[in-house]
N, C-alpha and C positions, 0 to 999 in steps of 0.2 A: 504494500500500500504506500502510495504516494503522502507524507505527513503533510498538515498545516501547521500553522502558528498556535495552534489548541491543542494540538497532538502530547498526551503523555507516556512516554517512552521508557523501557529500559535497557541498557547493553550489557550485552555478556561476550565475554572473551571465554571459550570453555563455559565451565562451571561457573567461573570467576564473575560475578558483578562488578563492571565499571562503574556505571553512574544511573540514577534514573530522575527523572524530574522532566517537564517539559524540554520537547524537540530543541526548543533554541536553545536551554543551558545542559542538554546534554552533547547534542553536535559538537560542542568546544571539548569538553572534558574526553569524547571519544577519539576526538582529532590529536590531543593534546600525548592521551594513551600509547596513540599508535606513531606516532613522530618519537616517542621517548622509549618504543619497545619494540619498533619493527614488527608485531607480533599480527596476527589475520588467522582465522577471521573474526572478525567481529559482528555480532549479531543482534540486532535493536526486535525488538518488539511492543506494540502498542499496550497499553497496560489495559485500556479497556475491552479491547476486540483478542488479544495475541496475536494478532496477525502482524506478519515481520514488513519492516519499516524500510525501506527502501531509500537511500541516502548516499550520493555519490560526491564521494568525498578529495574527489582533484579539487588542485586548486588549495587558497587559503580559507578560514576561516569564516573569513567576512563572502567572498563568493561563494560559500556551501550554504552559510545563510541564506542568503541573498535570492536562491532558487526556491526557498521553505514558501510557498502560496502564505500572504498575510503577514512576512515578516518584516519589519520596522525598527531599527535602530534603538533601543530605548533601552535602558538601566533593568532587570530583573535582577530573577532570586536567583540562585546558585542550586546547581544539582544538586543532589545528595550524594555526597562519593560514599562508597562504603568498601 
């Protein structure tokens, strides 16, 4: 599934939970994972539906954004790492 700006999301690396919290403050913390581990794959899932989350991750940050349907520059909350 293609996320929006509303989409709540979690990633797993394996077993291993990265992050979950809304698409835009997870995107960062998965981008952030895998520039610092080389590691793949990685696998998001919507937290309402499970159905897996489709997010193509060339490019920096701000363009991965950027393609999220609704997304808008603005201050939020911070994933939950765990």
């Amino acid at each position: 599934m293609r996320p929006t700006r509303e989409t709540e999301c979690t990633a797993f690396f394996g077993t291993q939970k990265i992050a979950r919290g809304n698409v835009v403050d997870v995107i960062p913390a998965v981008k952030a994972f895998f520039e610092k581990s080389g590691e793949s794959p990685i696998l998001i899932f919507d937290n309402t539906t499970s159905a897996p989350v489709e997010i193509d991750f060339r490019g920096s940050t701000e363009e991965i954004l950027s393609n999220i349907p609704g997304f808008f520059p603005y201050p939020s909350c911070q994933a939950i790492f765990v």
